[in-house]
N, C-alpha and C positions, 0 to 999 in steps of 0.2 A: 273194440278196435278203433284207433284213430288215427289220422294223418296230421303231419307238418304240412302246411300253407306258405309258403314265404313270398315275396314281395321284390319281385328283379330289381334291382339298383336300390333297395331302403333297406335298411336296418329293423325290418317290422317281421315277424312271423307269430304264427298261432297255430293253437290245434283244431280238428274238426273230426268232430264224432261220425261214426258207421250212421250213412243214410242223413245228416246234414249238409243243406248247402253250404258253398261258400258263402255269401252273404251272412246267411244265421251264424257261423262262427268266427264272421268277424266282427258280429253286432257283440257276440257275446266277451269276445274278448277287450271289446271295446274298439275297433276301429268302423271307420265308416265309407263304406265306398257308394256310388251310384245306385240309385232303383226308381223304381216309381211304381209300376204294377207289379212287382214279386208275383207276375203269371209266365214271365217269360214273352211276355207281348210286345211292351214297349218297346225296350233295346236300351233302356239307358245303362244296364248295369254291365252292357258287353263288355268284353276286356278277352286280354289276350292268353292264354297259356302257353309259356315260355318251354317247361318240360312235365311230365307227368302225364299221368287220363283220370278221366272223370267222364261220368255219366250225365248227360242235359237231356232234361224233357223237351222232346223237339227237334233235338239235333243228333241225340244217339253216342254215341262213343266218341270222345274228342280226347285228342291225343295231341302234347304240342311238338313243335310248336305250331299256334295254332291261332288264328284273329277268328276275333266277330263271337266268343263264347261266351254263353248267357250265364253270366257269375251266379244269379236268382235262382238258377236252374240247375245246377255245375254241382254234380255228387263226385266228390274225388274216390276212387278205388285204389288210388298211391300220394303216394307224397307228390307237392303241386309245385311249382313256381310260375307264379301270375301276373301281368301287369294292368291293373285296374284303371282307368281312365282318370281316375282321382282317388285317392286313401287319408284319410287324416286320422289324428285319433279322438274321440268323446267318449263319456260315459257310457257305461254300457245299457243296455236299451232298457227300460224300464215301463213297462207296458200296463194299465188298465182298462178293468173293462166295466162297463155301469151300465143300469139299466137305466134311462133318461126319459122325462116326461117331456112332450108336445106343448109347449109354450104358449104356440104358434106359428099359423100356415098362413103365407101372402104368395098372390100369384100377379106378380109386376108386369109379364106378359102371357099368354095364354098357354106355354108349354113352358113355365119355370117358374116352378115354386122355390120359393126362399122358407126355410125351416129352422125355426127358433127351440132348441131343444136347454132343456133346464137337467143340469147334474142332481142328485141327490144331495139336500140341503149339507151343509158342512166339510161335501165334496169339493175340490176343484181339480181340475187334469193340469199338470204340465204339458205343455205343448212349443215348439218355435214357429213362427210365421210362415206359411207356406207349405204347414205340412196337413197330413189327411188324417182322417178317421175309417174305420169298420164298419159299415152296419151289421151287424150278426143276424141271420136268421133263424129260423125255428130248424131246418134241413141242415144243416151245417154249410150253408151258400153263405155270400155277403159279399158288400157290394164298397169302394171307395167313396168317398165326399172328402171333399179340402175341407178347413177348417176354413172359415170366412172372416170371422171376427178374429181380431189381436191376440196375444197370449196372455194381455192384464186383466184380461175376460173371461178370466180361465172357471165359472163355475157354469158357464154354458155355451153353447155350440151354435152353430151358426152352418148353414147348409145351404146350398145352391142345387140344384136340382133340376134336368132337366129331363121332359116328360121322353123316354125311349118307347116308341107307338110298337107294343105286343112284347115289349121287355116286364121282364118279370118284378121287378121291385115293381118299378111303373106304375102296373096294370094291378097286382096286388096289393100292393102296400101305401106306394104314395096318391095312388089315387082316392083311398078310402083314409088319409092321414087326417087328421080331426084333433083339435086341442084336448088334451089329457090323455091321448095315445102314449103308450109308451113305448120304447127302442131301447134292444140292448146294442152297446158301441164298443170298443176297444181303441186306443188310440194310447202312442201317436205314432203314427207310421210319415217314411218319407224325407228326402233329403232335397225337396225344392225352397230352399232358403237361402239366404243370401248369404254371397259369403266375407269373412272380415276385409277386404279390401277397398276399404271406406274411401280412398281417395280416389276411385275407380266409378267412372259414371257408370249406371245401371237403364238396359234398355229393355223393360217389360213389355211383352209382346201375350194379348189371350186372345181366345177366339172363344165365343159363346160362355156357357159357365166357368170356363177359365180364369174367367176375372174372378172367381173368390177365393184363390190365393192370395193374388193380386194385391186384393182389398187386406188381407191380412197383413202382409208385408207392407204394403204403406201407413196405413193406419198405427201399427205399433212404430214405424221410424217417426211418423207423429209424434207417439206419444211419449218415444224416449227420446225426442227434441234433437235428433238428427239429423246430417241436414248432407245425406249422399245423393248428388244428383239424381233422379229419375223421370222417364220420357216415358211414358204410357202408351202400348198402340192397342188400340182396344177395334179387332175387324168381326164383321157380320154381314152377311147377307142382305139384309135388308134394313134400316134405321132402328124399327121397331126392336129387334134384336137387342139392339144397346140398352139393357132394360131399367140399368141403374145411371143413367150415362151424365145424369145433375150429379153426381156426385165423385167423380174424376175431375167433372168440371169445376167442382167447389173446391178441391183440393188446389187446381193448378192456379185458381184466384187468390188462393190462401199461403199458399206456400211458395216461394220465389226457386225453390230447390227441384219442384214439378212441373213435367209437363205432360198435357195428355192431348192426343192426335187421333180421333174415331177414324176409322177407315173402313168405305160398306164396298161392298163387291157387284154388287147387284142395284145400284144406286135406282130411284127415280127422278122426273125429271127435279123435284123442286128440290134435292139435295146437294149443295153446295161445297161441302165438302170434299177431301180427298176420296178417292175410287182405289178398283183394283184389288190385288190382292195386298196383304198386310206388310207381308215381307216384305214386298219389292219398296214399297211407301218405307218403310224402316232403310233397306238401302239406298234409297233415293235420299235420305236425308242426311243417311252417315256410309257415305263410300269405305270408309277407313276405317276399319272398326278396332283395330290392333289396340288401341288401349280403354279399348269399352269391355263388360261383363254383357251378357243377352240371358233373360229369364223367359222365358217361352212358355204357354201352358194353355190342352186347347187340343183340339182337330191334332191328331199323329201327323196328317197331312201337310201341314203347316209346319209342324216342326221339324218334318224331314227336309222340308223346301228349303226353309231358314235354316238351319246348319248346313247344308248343302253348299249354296251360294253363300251365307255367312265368313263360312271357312276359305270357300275355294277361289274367293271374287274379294273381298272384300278386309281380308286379312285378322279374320277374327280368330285368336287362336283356341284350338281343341277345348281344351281346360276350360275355357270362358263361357262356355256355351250350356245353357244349364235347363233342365226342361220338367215338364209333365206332364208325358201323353194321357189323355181320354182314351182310355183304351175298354172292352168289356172286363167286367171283373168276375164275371162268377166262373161256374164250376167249365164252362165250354172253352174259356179264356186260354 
């Protein structure tokens, strides 16, 4: 058995098989709308149902018409008509999965290892800037990581990693990680990348390991000699936090098209810079944001702030706003 999907005001529709989300049969048919955790956590992939019902993990029977349904989660039981917050069309998803060797492990501050993982010689992953990986485990659990490094680095991976005190990769896995370890991965999941509107400055916002996306998306506009404005606000707790923080700065030395603005929340006395929370320093700089894009990624917390007041102060519209909660991934998610 399967249902028709259609798309209120586009000309787009697909099928979706007995017991597939929306999401999956629109990866399959080739369109691509919002996600980020595919746990039903985040929210980015909410969207509306116009007519139809469908089954959501979490929210139970949703019949429309109907806001706020988790498309990630959404089993149609009739034919649908949806409005996705964004839809385009790309190839359809093409996914692998490798088992990768331990490189190398660097720990820049005490709770975030940086993970250097090596593909199988003569492998390389496709990937776009901004997007995540798998880790698969032995239980059938697994957990997200961004991809860190660019996509022209495509035979190894690049991990940010931060220590969760009694989480389970954590405690099991990353604490015991050692060079020549091996990890099975699946990639590439994720639509935090940026999107063609090149003429449109770009205001990336992370908070903790949020910046290795971050670093992907800049790094490759590097390296394909682009030159889209972008304003970096990189917030944390404390200075130490900022674990890579020479190297935003090296960029904004280097590049006349970057800039980058640390902002700690919890400052001491001998730090000089901006305070506060992250957000409000991003609006305090661009009251107007009507012709800005905002790339967010980091603390859920944060990002609900920032779209929040983004949108409803500041005149950032919907569309523009583009994210990736930190959220848990495994099986409790």
């Amino acid at each position: 058995m399967s249902f028709k999907i259609s798309v209120t005001g586009e000309d787009i529709s697909f099928d979706c098989e007995d017991g597939e989300t929306v999401l999956e049969a629109a990866e399959r048919a080739g369109y691509v709308i919002p996600y980020s955790c595919r746990k039903g956590v985040c929210g980015n992939c909410a969207g509306k149902i116009s007519c139809g019902e469908a089954k959501v993990k979490g929210q139970g029977l949703c019949t429309g018409p109907l806001e706020d349904v988790l498309l990630c989660q959404a089993r149609p039981i009739s034919d649908l008509e949806i409005v996705p917050v964004r839809i385009r069309t790309a190839d359809p998803v093409s996914r692998k999965t490798f088992e990768v060797r331990v490189r190398k492990v660097e720990r820049p501050i005490t709770d975030v290892a940086v993970i250097h993982l090596r593909f199988p010689i003569g492998n390389r992953a496709v990937f776009r800037a901004g997007q995540y990986l798998r880790v698969l485990m032995d239980d059938g659990d697994s957990r997200n990581y961004s991809l860190a490094n660019p996509p022209h680095r495509n035979d190894s991976a690049e991990l940010h990693i931060r220590h969760v005190p009694g989480g389970k990769f954590s405690q099991t896995i990353l604490a015991n990680l050692e060079k020549g370890a091996t990890l099975k991965v699946e990639l590439p999941y994720g639509e935090f990348t940026l999107s063609e509107r090149e003429d449109q400055p770009a205001i990336l916002i992370a908070t903790g390991t949020g910046f290795a996306p971050i670093k992907s998306i800049v790094e490759h506009q590097i390296k394909s000699g682009g030159t889209r404005p972008m304003h970096l606000y990189w917030g944390s707790n404390i200075e130490a936090d900022l674990y890579m923080r020479s190297l935003p700065e090296k960029w904004g030395a280097t590049h006349p098209w970057f800039s980058f603005t640390p902002v700690i929340s919890c400052p001491d006395k001998n730090w000089t810079g901006r305070d506060g929370l992250v957000h409000h320093a991003v609006q305090n700089d661009y009251p107007d944001m009507a012709a800005l894009e905002v790339y967010a990624c980091g603390a859920p917390v944060m990002i609900n702030a920032a779209q929040k007041d983004f949108c409803e102060k500041a005149g950032l519209k919907d569309e523009a706003f583009f994210s990736d909660a930190f959220v848990p991934s495994g099986f409790s998610a």
